[in-house]
C-alpha positions as CSV (number, residue, x, y, z in Angstrom):
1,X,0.0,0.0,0.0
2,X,1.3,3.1,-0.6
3,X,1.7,5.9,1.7
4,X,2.5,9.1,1.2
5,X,6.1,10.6,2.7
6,X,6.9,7.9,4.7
7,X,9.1,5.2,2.3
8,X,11.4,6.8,0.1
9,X,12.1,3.6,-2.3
10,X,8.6,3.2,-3.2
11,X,7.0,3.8,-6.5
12,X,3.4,3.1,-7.8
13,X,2.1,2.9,-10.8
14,X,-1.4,3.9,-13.1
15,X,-0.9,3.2,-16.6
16,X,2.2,4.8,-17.9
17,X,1.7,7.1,-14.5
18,X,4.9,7.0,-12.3
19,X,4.4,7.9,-8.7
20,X,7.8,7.8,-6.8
21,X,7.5,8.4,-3.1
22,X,10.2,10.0,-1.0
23,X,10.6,11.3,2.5
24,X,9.7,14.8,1.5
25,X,8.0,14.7,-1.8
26,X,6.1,12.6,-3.7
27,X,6.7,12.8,-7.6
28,X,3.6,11.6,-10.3
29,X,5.6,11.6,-13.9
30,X,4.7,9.6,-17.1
31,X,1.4,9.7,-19.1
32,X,-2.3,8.6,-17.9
33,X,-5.1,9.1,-20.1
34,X,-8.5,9.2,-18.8
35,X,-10.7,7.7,-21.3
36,X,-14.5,8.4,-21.0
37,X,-15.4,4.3,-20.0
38,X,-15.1,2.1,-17.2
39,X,-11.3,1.8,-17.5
40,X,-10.9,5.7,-17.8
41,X,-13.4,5.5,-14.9
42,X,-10.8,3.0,-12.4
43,X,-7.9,4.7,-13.9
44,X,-9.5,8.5,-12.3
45,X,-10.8,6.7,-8.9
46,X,-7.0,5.3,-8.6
47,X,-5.6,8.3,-9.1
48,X,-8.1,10.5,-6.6
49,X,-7.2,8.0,-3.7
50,X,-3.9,8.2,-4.5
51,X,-4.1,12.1,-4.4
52,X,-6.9,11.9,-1.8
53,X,-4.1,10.3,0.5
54,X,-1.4,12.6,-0.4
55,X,-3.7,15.8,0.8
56,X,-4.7,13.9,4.2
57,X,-0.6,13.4,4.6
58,X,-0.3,16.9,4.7
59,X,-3.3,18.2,6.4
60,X,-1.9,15.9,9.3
61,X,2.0,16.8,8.9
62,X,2.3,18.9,12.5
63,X,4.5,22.0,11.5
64,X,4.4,21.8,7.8
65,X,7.3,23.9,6.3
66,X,6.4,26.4,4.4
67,X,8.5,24.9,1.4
68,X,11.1,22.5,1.3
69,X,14.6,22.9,-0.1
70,X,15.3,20.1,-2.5
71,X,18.6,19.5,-4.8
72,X,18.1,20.2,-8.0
73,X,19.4,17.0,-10.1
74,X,21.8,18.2,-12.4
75,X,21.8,17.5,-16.7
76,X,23.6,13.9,-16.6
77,X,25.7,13.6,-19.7
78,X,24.2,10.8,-22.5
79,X,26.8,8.0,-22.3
80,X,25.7,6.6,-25.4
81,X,27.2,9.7,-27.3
């Protein structure tokens, strides 16, 4: 199950969605397509309790920061060139 800020090795996934977890941010990356049909329909619901959680993380985070100072990754040169 996945839960918001507390694993930072976890990732979850909806459709070509990526949703990497870490101790202070959670990423969503990737494509996901919300088709108007019972598939679109799981694929939305997945994604709202994954979001809904997320929110109720935060809501219940006792002195939330007002941001959070993160490392910018650098450009990583192609080592197939």
């Amino acid at each position: 199950m996945f839960k918001p800020y507390e694993n930072g090795t976890e990732s979850h996934a909806i459709h070509d969605l990526t949703v990497e977890n870490d101790t202070d941010c959670v990423s969503l990356s990737g494509n996901l397509q919300l088709t108007k049909d019972q598939a679109g329909l799981k694929a939305a619901k997945a994604l709202q309790a994954l979001l809904n959680d997320v929110v109720t993380a935060l809501e219940n985070t006792a002195d939330l920061p007002e941001a959070v100072e993160r490392e910018q990754s650098g450009e990583v040169e192609n080592p197939f060139l």
